[in-house]
C-alpha positions in Angstrom: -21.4 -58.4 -42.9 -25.4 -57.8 -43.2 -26.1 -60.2 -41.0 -23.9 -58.3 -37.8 -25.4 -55.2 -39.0 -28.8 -56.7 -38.5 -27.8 -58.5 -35.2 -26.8 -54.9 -34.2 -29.9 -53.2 -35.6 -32.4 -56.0 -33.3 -30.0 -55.5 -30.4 -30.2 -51.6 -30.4 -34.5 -52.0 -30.9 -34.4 -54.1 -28.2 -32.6 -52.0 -26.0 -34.6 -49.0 -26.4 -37.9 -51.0 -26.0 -36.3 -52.6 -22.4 -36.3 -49.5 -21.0 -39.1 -47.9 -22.6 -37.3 -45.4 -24.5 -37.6 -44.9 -28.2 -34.9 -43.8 -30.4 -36.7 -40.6 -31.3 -36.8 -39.5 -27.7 -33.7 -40.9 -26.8 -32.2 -38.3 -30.0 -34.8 -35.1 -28.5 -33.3 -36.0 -25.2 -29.5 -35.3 -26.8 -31.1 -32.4 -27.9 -32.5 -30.5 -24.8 -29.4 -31.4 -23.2 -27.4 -29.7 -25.8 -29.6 -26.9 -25.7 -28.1 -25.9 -22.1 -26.3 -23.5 -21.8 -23.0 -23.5 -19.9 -23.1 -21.8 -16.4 -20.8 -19.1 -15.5 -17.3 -20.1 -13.6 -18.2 -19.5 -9.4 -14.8 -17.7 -9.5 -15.4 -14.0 -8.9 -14.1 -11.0 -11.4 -12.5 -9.3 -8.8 -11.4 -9.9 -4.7 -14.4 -8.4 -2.7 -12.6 -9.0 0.5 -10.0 -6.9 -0.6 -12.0 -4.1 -1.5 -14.1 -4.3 1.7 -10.9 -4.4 3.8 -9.6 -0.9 1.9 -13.6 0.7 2.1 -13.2 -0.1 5.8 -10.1 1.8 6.3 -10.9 4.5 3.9 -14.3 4.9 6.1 -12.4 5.1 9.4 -9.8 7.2 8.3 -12.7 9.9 6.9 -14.4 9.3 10.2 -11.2 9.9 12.4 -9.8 12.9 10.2 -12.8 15.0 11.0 -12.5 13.7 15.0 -9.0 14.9 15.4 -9.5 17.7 12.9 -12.6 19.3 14.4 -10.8 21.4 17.0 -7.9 22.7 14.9 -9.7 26.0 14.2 -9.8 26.9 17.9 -5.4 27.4 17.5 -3.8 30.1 16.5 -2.1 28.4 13.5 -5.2 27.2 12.0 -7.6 30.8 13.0 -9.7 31.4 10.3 -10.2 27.7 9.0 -14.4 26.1 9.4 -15.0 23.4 11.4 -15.3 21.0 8.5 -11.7 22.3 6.3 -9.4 19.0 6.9 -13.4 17.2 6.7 -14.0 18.8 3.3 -10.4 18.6 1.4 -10.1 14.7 2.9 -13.5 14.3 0.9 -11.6 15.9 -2.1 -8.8 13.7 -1.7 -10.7 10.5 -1.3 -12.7 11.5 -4.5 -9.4 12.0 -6.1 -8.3 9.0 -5.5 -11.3 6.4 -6.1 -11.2 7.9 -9.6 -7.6 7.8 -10.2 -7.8 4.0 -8.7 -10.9 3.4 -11.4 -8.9 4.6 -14.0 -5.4 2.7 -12.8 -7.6 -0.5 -12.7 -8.1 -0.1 -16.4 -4.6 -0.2 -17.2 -2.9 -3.6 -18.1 0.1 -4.8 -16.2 2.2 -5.0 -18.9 1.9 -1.5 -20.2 2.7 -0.7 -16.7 5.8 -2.9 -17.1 6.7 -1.0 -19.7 5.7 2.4 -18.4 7.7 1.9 -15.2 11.5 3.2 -16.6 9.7 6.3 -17.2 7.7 6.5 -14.6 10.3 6.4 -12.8 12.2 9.1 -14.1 9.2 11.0 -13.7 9.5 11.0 -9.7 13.4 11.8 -9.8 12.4 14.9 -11.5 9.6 15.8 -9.2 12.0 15.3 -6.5 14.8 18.0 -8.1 11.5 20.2 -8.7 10.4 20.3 -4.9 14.0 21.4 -4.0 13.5 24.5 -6.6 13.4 28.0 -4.4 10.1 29.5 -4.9 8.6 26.2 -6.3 8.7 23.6 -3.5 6.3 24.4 -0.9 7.9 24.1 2.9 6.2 23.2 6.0 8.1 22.8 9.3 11.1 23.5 7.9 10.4 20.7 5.1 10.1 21.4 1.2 7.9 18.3 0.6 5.0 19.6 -1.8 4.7 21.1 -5.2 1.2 23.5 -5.6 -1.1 21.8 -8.0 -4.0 24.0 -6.9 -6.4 22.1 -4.6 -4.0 19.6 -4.1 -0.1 19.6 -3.0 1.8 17.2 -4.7 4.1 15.5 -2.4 6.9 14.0 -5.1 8.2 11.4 -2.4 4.6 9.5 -2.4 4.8 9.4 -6.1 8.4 7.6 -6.1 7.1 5.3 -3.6 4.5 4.0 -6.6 8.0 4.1 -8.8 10.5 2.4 -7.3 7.7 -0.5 -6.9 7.5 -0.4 -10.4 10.6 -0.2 -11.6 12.3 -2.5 -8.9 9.8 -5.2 -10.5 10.3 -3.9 -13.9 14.4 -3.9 -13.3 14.6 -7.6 -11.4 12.8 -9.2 -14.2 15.3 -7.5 -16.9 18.4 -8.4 -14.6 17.4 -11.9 -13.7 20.2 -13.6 -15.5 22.9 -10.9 -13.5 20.6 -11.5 -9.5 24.0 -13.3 -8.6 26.4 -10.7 -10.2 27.3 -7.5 -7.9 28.5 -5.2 -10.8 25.7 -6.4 -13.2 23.0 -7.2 -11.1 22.9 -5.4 -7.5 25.0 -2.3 -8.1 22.8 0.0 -10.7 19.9 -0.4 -8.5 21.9 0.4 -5.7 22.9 3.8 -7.0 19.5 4.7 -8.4 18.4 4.4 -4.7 21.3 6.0 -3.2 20.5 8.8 -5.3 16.9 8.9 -4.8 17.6 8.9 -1.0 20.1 12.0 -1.3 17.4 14.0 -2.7 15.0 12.7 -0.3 17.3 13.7 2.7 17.9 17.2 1.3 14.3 17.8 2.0 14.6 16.3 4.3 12.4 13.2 4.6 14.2 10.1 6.4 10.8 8.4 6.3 10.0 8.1 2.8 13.8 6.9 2.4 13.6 4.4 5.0 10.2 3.2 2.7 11.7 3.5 -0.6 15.1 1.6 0.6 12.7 -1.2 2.1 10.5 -1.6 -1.4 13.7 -1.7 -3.2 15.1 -4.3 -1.0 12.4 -6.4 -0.6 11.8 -7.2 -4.2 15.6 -7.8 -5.0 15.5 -10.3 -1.8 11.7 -11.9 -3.7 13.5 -11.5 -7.4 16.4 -14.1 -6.2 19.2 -11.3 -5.8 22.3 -13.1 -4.5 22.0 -14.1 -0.4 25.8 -12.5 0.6 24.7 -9.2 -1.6 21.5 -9.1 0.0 23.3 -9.4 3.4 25.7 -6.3 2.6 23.3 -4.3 1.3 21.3 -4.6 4.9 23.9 -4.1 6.4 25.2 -1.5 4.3 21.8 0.4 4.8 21.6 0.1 8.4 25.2 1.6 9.0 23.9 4.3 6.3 20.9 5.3 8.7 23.0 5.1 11.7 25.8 7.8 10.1 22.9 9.8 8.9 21.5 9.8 13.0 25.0 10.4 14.3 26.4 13.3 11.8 22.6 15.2 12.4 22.5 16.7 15.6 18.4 17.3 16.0 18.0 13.7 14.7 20.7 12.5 17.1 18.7 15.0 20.2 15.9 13.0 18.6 16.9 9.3 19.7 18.3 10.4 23.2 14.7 11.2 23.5 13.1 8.6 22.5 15.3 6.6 24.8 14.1 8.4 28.0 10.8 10.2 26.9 9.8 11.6 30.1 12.6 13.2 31.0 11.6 16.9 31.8 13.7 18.6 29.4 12.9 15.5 26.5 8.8 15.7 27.3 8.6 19.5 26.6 11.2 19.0 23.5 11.7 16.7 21.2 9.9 13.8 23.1 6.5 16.2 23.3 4.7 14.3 20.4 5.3 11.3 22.2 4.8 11.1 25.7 1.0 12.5 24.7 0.5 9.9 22.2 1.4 7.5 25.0 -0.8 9.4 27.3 -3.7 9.0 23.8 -3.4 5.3 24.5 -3.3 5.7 27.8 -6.4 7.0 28.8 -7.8 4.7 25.8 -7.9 1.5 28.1 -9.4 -1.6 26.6 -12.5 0.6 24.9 -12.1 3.6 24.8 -13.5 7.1 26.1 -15.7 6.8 22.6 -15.5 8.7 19.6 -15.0 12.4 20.0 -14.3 11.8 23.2 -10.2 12.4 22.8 -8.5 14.9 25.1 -5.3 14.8 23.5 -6.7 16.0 20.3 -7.5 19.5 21.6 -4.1 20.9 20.9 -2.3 18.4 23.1 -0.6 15.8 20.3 0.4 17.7 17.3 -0.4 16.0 14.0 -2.9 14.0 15.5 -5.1 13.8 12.1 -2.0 12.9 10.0 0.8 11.5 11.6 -0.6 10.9 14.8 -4.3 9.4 14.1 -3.2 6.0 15.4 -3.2 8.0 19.4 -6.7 9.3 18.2 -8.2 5.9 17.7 -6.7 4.4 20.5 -7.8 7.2 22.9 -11.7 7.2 21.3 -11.3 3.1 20.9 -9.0 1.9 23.0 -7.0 -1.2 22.8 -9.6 -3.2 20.9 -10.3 -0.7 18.0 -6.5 -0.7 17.5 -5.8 -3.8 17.4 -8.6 -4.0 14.5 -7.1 -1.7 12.4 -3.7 -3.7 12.9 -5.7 -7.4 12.1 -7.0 -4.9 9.3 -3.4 -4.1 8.0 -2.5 -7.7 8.4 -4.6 -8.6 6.8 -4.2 -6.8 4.0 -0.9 -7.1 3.6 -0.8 -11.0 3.6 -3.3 -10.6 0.9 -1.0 -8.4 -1.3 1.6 -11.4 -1.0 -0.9 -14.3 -1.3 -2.0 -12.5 -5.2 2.0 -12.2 -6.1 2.9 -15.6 -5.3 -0.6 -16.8 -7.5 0.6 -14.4 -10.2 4.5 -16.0 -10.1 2.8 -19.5 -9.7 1.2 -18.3 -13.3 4.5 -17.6 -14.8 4.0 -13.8 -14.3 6.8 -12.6 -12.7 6.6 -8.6 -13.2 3.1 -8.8 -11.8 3.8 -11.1 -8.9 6.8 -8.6 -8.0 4.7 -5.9 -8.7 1.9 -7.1 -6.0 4.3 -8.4 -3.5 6.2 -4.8 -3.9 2.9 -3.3 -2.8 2.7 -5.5 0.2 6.0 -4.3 1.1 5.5 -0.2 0.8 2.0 -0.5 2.8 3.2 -3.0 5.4 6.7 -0.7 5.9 4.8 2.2 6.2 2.1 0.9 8.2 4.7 -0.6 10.9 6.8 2.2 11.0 4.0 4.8 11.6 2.6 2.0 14.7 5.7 2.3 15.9 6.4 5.8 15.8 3.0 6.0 17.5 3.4 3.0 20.2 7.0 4.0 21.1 8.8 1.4 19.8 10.3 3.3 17.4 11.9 6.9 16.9 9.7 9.9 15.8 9.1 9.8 12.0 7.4 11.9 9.6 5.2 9.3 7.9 1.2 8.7 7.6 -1.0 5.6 8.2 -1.7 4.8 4.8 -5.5 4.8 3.8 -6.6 6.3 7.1 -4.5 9.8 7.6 -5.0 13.1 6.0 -2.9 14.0 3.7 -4.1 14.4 -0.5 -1.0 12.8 -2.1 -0.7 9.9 0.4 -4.4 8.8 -0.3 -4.0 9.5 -3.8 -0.8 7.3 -4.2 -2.4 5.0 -1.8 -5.6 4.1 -3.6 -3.7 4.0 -7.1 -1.7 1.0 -5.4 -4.4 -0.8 -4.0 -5.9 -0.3 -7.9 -2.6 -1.7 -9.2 -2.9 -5.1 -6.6 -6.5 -5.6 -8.0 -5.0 -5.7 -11.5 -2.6 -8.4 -10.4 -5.5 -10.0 -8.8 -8.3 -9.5 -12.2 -5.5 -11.1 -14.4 -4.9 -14.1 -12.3 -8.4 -15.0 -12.4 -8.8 -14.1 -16.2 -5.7 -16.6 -16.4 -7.2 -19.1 -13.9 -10.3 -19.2 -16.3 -8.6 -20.0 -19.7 -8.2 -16.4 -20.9 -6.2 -14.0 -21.9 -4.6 -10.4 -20.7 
């Protein structure tokens, strides 16, 4: 035995002397590499794509609110209002909703898992408060808003944020009864069906139509049973068509949408949009550049809200539309791309949660495009991120908040932590 550990002792000497190294240095070498500290992980904290792609609509929809907004003040409806009003409170609104975004950020998903039964309850009763005489505020023949001094509360944008919520929240409770109609697809059902009576008596088809498609798209994503999912479209489209049919302005409403230039239809109930046709029109490929829109000067109602799309096609053209709609895309795919990381994780409130987002903004966004191109029926709704409008912007940034949560926790997973 003492004469191997010698053998080893020469063998080791001789080893360090061939490659003129000595065993002190060889030990003060382990040392200055242990002395290195670790670099950080290349994997960013949060998406900055993402948050470029929202800055970029937020800028353009600040930008195009005060174009289409500038001449309002020169009608009689808006006489006494500055040049800057619609400027000024969409400054408010934005501020508003950055720091209501900040502070959403800070929440974790699972208290918002948690939070979202009550949430949720929350919105029904804003919805029975905007029906209240003398407390919902009407516009157009619509109680939508409830006063909260500078800003109007519209309750349907804040159910929008719900039912995401608690469509995630209720999918991942349920998932054992997805396959069972009585268990599974039928309390949901009702808790829509109810939401969209008091939606209708306000009326707003629009925000239904948005709600029923969040709802929907996460019980087809949670695994809801194919045949239920199938009668439930179908079930929804023959509710929309009744509703069309059994209301005569809304019916009035498709005939003219069928043939807008009809003469009695293009002063009526087509007017909004044969001049948002005539927006994009005169738009071209480029444009007639910024400020430069006609239509805006008292021609297309609603052009800084639900009409802004006409703006920026008439002061853009064809290109700067179809940027905003690669923007939307884009944006959209994203929102799916950070669910299906955060169900690939095991996380399958958050994944729901993100995809649900996806969903609201990319139902909203298509059918306010449409409304605008002419592909689809008048609609009350706004371009999310880009129109005016203090509740929509609010609601809108506190979702794009609740995606980058999804999207901080992935990573924070990814690296070996914990949420």
């Amino acid at each position: 035995m003492n004469r191997l550990k010698t053998f080893f002792s020469k063998k080791r000497q001789a080893g360090f002397a061939g490659t003129g190294a000595s065993a002190p240095a060889s030990t003060a070498s382990a040392g200055t590499l242990g002395s290195i500290k670790p670099t950080r992980s290349r994997m960013l904290d949060y998406d900055h794509a993402l948050v470029w792609v929202v800055i970029t609509l937020l800028s353009l929809g600040l930008i195009m609110v005060y174009s289409a907004s500038v001449a309002l003040p020169d009608s009689p409806k808006y006489n006494g209002y500055s040049t800057y009003h619609f400027l000024g409170r969409h400054i408010v609104s934005l501020t508003m909703g950055l720091t209501a975004a900040f502070i959403t950020f800070r929440i974790p998903v699972k208290t918002l898992d948690k939070l979202a039964p009550k949430l949720f309850l929350l919105a029904l009763i804003l919805l029975i408060i905007v029906l209240i005489p003398h407390v919902g505020k009407g516009v157009n023949g619509s109680k939508r808003w409830i006063p909260f001094g500078i800003l109007n509360l519209q309750p349907s944008e804040v159910m929008k944020l719900a039912v995401t919520l608690y469509a995630a929240n209720y999918t991942v409770r349920k998932q054992e009864f997805m396959q069972s109609f009585r268990k599974g697809f039928l309390p949901m059902g009702i808790a829509v069906v109810f939401v969209g009576m008091l939606l209708l008596l306000e009326p707003d088809m629009g925000a239904f139509m948005v709600v029923a498609a969040i709802a929907m798209g996460i019980l087809f994503l949670g695994g809801v049973n194919g045949k239920l999912f199938g009668g439930l479209a179908l079930t929804a489209v023959g509710t929309f068509a009744m509703l069309i049919w059994l209301s005569p302005w809304r019916r009035e409403r498709i005939f003219a949408y069928l043939d807008p230039w009809r003469e009695d239809y293009a002063l009526g109930k087509a007017y909004q949009l044969t001049h948002s046709l005539i927006a994009f029109g005169r738009g071209e490929w480029t444009g007639v550049g910024l400020g430069g829109s006609i239509e805006k000067l008292h021609y297309l109602p609603e052009a800084h809200t639900d009409f802004i799309l006409a703006v920026i096609g008439e002061e853009f053209g064809f290109i700067g539309v179809l940027c905003v709609i690669l923007l939307f895309y884009w944006l959209v795919r994203r929102a799916f791309e950070i669910g299906r990381q955060a169900l690939a994780l095991e996380r399958t409130f958050a994944g729901l949660l993100a995809k649900g987002v996806g969903v609201w903004l990319g139902a909203q966004t298509f059918i306010n495009m449409g409304v605008n191109l002419g592909l689809l029926p008048t609609k009350g709704l706004t371009l999310p991120l880009v129109s005016y409008g203090g509740s929509g912007i609010l609601l809108n940034c506190i979702a794009i908040a609740v995606l980058l949560r999804v999207d901080y926790e992935n990573r924070v997973l990814m690296r070996g932590g914990k949420v």
